[in-house]
C-alpha positions in Angstrom: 79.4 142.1 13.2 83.1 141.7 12.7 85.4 140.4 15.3 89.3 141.2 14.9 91.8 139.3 17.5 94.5 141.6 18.7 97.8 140.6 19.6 96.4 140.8 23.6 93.4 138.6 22.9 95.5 136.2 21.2 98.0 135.7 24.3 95.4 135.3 26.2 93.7 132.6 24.3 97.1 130.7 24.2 97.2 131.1 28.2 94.1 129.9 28.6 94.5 126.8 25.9 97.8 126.1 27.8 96.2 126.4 31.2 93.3 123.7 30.5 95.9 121.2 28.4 98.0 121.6 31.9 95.0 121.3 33.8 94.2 117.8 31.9 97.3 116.5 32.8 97.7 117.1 36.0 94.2 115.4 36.4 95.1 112.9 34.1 98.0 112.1 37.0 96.0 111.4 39.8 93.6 109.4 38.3 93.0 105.8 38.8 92.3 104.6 35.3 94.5 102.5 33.4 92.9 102.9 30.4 92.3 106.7 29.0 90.8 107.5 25.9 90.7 111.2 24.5 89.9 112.3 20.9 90.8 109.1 19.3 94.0 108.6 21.3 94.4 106.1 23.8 96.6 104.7 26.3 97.4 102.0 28.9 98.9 103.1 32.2 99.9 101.8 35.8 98.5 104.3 37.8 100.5 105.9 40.4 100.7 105.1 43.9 98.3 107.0 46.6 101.9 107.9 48.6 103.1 109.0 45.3 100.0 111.8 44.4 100.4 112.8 48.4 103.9 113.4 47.7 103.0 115.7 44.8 100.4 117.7 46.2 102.6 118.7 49.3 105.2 119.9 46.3 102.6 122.0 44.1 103.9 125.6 44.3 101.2 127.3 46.2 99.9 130.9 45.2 99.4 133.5 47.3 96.2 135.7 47.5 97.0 139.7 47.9 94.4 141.8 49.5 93.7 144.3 47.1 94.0 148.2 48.8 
């Protein structure tokens, strides 16, 4: 069985690696740890403050479902 990537399948895999690595940030953000550890890297953080995350969730660009016809 041979698989060939097109040039479609290969933005798409970008998107989708892109998505998840901006995913994991985001997450990384709000958490509470002050130590995180990931694929041999690590690093010591001050967490931010609760009003802080509040203040970012109300700015998250919010998307809009459309009702399909």
């Amino acid at each position: 069985m041979e698989v060939t990537l097109t040039e479609t399948g290969l933005i798409a895999l970008v998107g989708m690696l892109f998505g998840f690595l901006v995913s994991c940030c985001r997450q990384i953000e709000s958490s509470r740890c002050e130590r995180i550890k990931l694929c041999g890297a690590e690093c010591d953080r001050t967490p931010l403050k609760d009003e802080t995350i509040i203040e970012m969730e109300k700015t998250a660009p919010k998307t809009e479902e459309l009702d399909a016809l």
